[in-house]
Backbone as CSV, one residue per row, in Angstrom:
resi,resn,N_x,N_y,N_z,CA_x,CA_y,CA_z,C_x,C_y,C_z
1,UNK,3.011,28.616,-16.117,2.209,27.507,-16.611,3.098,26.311,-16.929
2,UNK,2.491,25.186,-17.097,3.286,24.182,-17.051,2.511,22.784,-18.087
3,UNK,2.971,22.209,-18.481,2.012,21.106,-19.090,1.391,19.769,-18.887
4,UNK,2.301,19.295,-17.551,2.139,18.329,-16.789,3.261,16.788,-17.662
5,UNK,3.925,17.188,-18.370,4.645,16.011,-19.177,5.764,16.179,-18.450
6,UNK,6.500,14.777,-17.699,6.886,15.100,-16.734,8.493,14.166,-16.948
7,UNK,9.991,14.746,-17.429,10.761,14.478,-18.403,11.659,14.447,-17.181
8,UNK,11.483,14.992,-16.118,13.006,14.633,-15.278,12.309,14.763,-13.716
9,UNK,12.985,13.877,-12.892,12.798,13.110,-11.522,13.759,13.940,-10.658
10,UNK,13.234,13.996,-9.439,14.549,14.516,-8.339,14.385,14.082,-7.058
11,UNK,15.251,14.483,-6.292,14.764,13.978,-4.906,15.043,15.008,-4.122
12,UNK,14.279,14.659,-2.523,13.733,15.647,-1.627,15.090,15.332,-0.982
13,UNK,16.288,16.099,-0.674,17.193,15.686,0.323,17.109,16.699,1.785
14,UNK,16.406,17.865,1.764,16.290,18.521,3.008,14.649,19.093,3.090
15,UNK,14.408,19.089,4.246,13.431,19.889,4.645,13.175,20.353,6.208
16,UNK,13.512,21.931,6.098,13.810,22.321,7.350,12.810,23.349,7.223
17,UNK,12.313,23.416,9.030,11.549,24.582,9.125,11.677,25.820,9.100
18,UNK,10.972,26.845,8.922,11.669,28.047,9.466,9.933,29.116,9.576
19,UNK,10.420,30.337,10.117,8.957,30.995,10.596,7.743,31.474,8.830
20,UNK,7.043,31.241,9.266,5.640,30.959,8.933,6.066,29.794,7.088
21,UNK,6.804,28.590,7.010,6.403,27.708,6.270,8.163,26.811,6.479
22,UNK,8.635,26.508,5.512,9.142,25.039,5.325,10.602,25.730,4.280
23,UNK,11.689,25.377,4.384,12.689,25.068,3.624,13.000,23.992,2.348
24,UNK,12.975,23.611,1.441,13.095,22.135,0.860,14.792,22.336,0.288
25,UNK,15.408,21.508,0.185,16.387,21.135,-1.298,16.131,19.966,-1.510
26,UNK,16.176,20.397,-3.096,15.993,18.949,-3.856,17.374,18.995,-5.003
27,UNK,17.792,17.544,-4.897,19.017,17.302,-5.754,17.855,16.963,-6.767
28,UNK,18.765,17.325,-8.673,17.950,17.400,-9.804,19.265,16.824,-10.734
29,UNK,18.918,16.476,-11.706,19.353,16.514,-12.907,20.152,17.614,-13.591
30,UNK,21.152,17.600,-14.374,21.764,18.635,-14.491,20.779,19.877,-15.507
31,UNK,20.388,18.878,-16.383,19.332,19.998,-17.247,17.913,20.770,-16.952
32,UNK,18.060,20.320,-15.843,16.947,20.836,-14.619,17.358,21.719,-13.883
33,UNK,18.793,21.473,-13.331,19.014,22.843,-12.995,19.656,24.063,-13.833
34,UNK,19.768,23.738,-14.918,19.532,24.792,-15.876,18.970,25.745,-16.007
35,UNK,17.836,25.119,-15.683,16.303,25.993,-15.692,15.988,26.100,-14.286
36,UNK,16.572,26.060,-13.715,16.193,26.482,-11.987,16.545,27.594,-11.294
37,UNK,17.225,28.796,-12.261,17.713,29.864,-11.768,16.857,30.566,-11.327
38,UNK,18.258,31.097,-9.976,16.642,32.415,-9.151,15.635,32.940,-9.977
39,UNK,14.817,32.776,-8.753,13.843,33.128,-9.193,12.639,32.394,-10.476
40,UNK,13.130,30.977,-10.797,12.537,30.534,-11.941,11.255,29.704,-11.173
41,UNK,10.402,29.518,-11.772,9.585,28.305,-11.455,9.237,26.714,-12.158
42,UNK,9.420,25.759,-10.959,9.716,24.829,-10.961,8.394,24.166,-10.172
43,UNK,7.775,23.297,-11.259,6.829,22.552,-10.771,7.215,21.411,-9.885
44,UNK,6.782,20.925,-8.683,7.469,20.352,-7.715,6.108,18.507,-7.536
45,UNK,6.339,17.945,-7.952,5.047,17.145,-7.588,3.496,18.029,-7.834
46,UNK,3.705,18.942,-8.665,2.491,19.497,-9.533,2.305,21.106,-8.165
47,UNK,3.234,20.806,-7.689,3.773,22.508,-7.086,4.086,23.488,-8.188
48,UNK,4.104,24.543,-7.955,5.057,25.449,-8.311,5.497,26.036,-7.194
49,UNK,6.567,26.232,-7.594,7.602,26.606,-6.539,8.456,27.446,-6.974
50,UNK,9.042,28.209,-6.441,10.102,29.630,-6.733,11.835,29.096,-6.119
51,UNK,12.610,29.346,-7.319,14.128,28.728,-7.027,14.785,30.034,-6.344
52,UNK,15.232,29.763,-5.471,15.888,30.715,-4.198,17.143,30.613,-3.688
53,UNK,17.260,29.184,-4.466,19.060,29.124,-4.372,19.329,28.108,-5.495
54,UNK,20.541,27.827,-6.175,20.938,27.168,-7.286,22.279,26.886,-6.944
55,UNK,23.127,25.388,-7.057,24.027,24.945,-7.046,24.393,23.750,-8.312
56,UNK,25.332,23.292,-8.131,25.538,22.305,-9.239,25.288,20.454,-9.017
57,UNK,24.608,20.711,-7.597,23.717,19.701,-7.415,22.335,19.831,-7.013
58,UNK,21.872,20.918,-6.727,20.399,20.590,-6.422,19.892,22.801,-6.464
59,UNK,19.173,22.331,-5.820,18.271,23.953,-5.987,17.386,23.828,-4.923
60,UNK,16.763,25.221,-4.024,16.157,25.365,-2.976,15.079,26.070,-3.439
61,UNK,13.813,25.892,-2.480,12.520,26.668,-2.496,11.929,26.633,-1.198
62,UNK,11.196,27.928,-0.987,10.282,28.189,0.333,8.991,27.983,0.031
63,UNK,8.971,27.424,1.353,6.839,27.069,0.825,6.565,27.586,2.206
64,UNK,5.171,27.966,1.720,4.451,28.955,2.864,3.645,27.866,3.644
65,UNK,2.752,28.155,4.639,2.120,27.288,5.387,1.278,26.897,5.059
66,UNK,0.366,27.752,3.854,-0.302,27.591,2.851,-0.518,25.911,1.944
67,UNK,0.631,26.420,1.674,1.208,25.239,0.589,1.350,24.256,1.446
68,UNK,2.138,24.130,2.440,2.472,23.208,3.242,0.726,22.062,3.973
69,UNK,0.202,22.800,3.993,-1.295,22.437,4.711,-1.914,21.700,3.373
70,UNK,-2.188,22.540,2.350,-2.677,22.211,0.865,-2.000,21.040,-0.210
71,UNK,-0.899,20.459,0.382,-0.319,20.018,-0.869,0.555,18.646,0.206
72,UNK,1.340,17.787,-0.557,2.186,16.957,0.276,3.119,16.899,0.055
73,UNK,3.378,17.802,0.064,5.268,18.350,-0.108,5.903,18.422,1.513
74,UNK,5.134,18.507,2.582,5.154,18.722,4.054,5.520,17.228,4.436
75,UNK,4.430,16.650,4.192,4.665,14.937,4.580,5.561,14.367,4.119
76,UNK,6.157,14.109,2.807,7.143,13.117,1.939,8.224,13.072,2.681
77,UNK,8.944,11.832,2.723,10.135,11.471,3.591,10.918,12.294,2.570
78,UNK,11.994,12.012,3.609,13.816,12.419,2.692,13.802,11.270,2.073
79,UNK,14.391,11.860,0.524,14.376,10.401,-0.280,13.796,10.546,-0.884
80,UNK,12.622,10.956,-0.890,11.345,10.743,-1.731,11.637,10.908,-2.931
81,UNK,11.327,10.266,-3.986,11.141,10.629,-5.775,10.216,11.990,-6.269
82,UNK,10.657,12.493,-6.648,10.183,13.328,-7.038,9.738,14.294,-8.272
83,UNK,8.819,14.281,-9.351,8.540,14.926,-10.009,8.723,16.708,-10.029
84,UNK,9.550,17.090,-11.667,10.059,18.206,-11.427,9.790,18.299,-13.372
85,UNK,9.437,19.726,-13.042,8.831,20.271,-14.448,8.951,21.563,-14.544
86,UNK,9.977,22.416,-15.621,10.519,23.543,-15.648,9.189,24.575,-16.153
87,UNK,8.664,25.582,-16.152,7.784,26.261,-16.311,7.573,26.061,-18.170
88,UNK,6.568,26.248,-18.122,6.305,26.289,-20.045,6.950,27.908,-20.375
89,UNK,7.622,27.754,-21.589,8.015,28.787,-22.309,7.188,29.321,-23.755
90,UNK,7.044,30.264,-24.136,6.633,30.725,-25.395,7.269,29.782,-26.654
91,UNK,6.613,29.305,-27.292,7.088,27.905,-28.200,7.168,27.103,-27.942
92,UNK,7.125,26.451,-26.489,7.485,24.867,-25.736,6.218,24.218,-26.700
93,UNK,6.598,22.976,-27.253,4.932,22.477,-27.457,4.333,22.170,-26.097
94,UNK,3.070,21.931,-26.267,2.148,21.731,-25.222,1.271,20.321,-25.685
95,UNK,2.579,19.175,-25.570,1.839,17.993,-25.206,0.994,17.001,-24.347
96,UNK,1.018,17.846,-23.461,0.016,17.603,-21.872,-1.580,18.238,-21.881
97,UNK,-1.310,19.289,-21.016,-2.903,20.421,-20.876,-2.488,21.320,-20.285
98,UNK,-2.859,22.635,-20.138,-2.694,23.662,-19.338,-2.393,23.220,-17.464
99,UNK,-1.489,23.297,-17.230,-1.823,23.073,-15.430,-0.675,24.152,-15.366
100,UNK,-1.556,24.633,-13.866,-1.136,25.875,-13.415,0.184,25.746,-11.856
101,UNK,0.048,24.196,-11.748,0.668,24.071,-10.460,0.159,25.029,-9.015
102,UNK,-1.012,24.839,-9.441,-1.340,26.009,-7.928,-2.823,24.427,-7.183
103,UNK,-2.117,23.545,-7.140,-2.863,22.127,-6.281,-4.157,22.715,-5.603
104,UNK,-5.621,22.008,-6.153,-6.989,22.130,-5.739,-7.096,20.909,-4.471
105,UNK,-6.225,20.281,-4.036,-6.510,19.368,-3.241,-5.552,17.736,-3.141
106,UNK,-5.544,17.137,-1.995,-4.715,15.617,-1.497,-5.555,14.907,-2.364
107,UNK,-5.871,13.969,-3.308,-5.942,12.611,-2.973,-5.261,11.468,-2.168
108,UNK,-6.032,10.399,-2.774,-5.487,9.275,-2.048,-5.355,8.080,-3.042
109,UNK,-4.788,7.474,-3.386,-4.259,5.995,-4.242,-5.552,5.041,-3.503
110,UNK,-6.457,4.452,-4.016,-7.424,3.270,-3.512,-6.876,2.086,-4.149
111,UNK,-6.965,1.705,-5.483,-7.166,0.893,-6.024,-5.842,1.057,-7.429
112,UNK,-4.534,-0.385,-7.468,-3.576,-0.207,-8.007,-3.488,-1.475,-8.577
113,UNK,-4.130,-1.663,-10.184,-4.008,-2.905,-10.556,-2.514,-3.158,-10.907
114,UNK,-2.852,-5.076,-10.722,-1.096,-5.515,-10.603,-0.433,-5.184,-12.049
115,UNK,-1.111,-5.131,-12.993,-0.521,-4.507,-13.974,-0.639,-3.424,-14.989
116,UNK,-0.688,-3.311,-16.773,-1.687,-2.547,-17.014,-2.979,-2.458,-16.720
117,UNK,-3.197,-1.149,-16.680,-4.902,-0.442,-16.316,-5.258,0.465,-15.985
118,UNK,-6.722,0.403,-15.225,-7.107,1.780,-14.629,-6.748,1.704,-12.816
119,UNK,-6.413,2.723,-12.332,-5.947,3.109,-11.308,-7.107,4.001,-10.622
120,UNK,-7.740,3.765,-9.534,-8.663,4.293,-8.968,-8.021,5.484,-7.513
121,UNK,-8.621,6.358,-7.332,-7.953,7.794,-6.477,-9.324,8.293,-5.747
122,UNK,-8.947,8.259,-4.459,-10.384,9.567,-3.850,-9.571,11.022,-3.771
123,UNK,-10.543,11.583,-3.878,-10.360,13.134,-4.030,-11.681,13.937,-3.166
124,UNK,-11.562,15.234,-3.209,-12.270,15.911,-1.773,-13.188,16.071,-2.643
125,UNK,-14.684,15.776,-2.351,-15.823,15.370,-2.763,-16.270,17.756,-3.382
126,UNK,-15.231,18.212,-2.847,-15.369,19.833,-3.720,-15.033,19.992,-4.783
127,UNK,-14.468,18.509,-5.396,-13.567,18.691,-6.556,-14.222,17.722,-7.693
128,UNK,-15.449,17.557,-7.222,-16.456,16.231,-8.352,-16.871,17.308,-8.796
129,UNK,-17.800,18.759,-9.011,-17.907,19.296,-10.267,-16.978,20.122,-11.400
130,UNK,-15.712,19.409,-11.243,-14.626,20.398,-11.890,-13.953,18.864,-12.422
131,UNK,-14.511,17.936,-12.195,-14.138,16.480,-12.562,-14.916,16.016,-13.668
132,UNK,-14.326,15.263,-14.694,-15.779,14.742,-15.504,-14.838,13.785,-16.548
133,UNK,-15.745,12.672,-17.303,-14.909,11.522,-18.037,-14.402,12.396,-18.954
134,UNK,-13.351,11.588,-19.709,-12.675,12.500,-20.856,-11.872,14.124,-20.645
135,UNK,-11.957,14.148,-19.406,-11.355,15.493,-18.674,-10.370,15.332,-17.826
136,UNK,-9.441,16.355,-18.057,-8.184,16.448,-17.781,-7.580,16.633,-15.930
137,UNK,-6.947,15.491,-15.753,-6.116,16.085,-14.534,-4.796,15.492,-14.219
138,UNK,-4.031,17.105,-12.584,-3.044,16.700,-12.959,-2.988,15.843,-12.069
139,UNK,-1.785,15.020,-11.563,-1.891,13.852,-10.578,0.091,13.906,-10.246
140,UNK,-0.032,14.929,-8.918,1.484,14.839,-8.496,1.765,15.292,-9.757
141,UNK,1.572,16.829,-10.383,1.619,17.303,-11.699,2.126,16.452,-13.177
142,UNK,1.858,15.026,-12.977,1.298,14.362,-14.225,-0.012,14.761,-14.728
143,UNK,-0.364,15.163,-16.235,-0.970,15.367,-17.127,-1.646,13.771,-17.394
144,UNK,-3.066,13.916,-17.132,-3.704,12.689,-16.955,-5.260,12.546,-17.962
145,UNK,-6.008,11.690,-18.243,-7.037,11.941,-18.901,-8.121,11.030,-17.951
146,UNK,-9.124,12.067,-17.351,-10.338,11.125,-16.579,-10.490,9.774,-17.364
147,UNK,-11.238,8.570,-16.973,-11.307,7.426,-17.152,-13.048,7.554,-16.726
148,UNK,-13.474,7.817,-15.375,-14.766,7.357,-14.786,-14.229,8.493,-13.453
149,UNK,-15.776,9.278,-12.928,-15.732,9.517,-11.679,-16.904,9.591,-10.873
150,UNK,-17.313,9.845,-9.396,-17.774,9.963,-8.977,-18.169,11.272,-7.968
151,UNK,-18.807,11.029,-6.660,-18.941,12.081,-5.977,-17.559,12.299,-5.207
152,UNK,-16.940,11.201,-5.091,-15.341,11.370,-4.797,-14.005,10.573,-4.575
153,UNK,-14.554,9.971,-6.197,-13.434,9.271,-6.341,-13.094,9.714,-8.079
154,UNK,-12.318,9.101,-8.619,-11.946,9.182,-10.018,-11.141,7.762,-10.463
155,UNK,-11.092,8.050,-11.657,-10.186,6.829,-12.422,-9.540,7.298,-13.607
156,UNK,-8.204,6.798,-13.566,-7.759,6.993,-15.168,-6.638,6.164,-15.495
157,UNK,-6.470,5.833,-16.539,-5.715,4.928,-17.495,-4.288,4.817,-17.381
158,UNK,-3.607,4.097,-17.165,-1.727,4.303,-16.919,-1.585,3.598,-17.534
159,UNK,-0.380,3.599,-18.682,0.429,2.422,-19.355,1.651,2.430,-18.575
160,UNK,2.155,1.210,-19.024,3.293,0.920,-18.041,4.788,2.261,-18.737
161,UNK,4.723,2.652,-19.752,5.761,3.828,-20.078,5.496,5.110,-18.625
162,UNK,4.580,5.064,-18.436,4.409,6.596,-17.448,4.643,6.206,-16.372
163,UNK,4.130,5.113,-15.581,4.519,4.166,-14.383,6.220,4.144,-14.505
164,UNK,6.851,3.706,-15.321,8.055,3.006,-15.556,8.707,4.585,-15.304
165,UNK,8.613,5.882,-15.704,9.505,7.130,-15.728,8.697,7.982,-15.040
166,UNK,7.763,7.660,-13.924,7.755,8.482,-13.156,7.738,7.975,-11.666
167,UNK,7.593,8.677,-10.798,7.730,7.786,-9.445,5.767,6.939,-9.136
168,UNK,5.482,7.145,-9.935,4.015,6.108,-9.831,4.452,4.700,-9.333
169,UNK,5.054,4.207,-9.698,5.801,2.952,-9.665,5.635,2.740,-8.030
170,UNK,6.334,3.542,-7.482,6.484,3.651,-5.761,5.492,3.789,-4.982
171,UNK,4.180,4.271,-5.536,2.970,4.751,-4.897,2.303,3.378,-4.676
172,UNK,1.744,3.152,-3.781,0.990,1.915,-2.908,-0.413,2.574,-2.379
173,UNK,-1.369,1.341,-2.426,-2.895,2.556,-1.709,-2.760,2.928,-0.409
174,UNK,-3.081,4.075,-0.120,-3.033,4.745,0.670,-2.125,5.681,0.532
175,UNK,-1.427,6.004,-0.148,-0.432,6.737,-0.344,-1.197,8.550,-0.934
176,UNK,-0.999,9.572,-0.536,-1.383,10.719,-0.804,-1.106,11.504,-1.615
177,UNK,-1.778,12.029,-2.976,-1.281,12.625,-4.232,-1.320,14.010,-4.316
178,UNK,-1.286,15.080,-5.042,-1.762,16.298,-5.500,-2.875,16.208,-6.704
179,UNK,-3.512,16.948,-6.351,-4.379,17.240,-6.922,-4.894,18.673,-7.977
180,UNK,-4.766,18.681,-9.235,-5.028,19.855,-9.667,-5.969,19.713,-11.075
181,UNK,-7.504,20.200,-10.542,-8.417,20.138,-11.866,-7.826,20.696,-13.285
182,UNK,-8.829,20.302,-14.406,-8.728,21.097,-15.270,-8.666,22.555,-15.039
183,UNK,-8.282,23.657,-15.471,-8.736,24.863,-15.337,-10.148,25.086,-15.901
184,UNK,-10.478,24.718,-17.135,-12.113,25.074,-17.688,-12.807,24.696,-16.723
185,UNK,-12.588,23.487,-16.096,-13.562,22.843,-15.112,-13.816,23.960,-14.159
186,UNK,-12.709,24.350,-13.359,-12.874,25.156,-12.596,-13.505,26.423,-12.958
187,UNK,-12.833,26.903,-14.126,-14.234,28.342,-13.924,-15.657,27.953,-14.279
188,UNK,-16.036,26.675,-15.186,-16.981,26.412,-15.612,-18.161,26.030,-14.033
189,UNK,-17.040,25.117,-12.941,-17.908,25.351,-11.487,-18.666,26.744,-11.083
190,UNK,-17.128,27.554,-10.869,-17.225,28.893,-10.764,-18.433,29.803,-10.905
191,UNK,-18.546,29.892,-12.194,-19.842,30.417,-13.098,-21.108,30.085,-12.897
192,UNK,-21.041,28.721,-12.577,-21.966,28.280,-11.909,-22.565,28.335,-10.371
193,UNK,-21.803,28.603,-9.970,-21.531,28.541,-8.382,-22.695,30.172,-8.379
194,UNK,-21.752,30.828,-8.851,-22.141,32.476,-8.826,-23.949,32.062,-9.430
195,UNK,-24.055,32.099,-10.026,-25.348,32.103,-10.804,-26.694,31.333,-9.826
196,UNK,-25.784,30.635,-8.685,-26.538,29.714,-7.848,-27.252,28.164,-8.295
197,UNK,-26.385,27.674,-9.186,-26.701,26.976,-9.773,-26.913,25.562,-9.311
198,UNK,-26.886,25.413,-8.263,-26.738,24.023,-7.239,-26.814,22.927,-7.518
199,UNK,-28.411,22.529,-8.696,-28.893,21.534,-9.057,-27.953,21.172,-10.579
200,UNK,-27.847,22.027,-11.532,-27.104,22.172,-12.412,-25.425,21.476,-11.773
201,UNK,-24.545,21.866,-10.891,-23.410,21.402,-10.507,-23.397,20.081,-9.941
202,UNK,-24.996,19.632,-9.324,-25.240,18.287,-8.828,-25.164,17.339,-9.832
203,UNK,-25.530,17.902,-10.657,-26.235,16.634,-12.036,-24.137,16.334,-12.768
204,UNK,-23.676,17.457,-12.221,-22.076,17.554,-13.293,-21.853,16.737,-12.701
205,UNK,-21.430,17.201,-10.974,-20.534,16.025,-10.404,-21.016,14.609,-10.486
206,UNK,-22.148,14.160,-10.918,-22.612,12.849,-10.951,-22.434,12.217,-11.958
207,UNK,-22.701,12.669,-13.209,-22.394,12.146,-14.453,-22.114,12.738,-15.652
208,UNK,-21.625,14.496,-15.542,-21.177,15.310,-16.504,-22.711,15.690,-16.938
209,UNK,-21.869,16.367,-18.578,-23.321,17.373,-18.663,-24.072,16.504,-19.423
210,UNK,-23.381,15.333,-19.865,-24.794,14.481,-20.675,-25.131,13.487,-19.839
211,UNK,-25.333,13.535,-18.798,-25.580,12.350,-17.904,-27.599,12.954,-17.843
């Protein structure tokens, strides 16, 4: 588990193929790779990811084809900035929200005001009843708070501190994010889903439950 508060940056310096998914190294911070020993998990742009090799400049992980298809860790140039978040520990506070790093879906960057504000995102129209104002998501595993959404788009609030220390700064529209709901949201779909609840999940994704 992870919290989405996102304290140290890295970059993508390799990505090589190999049979059924993808190679990465990413150079990190030294107190990042601290916490990157085999076998540890390392939230990657709101990935989790498994450390498979450790050096005193960077650390390696395998991603399956899975991941690779689901997430945009496949696409990002060499270079790329990168968000990196050591797994939550027993006592870590939990100043973010629960995120699991297991990505529900791509967005997309629409709308990037020139300064402070709200920042507008489409997202896969499967992911508007697990969406709702005042509800939590992650964004390229930033810990975020809904603003306004729709059947498939969303909005939420950036001050220039989170822009300024994370790679947001670099993102332009059109540019492609990760995506990972609340968890309640999701089983709360879930539950619903099962029960056949169709009209009930219509009315969520449109305007939550007091709409």
């Amino acid at each position: 588990m992870f919290t989405g508060l996102i304290r140290q940056l890295g970059t993508l310096e390799t990505r090589s193929s190999r049979s059924g998914g993808a190679r990465l190294r990413i150079a990190a911070p030294t107190d990042l790779l601290a916490r990157a020993e085999l076998g540890a998990s390392i939230a990657v742009n709101g990935v989790c990811l498994t450390s498979v090799a450790v050096d005193a400049h960077g650390w390696e992980s395998e991603l399956s084809e899975e991941t690779l298809a689901k997430s945009t860790l496949g696409r990002l140039p060499l270079g790329a900035a990168l968000h990196l978040e050591p797994a939550l520990r027993v006592g870590d506070p939990l100043d973010g929200h629960l995120v699991s790093g297991h990505v529900d879906g791509v967005g997309q960057l629409l709308v990037r005001p020139a300064g402070e504000g709200v920042w507008r995102f489409a997202m896969p129209p499967e992911l508007a009843p697990m969406t709702a104002p005042k509800g939590s998501v992650a964004l390229d595993g930033i810990s975020l708070t809904v603003v306004d959404c729709g059947l498939d788009w969303f909005t939420v609030a950036l001050i220039p501190e989170t822009v300024k220390h994370t790679a947001l700064d670099g993102l332009h529209p059109g540019d492609p994010v990760n995506l990972e709901v609340d968890p309640i949201g999701r089983y709360v779909a879930r539950a619903l889903a099962l029960r056949g609840s169709e009209e009930k999940l219509a009315k969520f994704a449109q305007s939550g439950w007091g709409g």
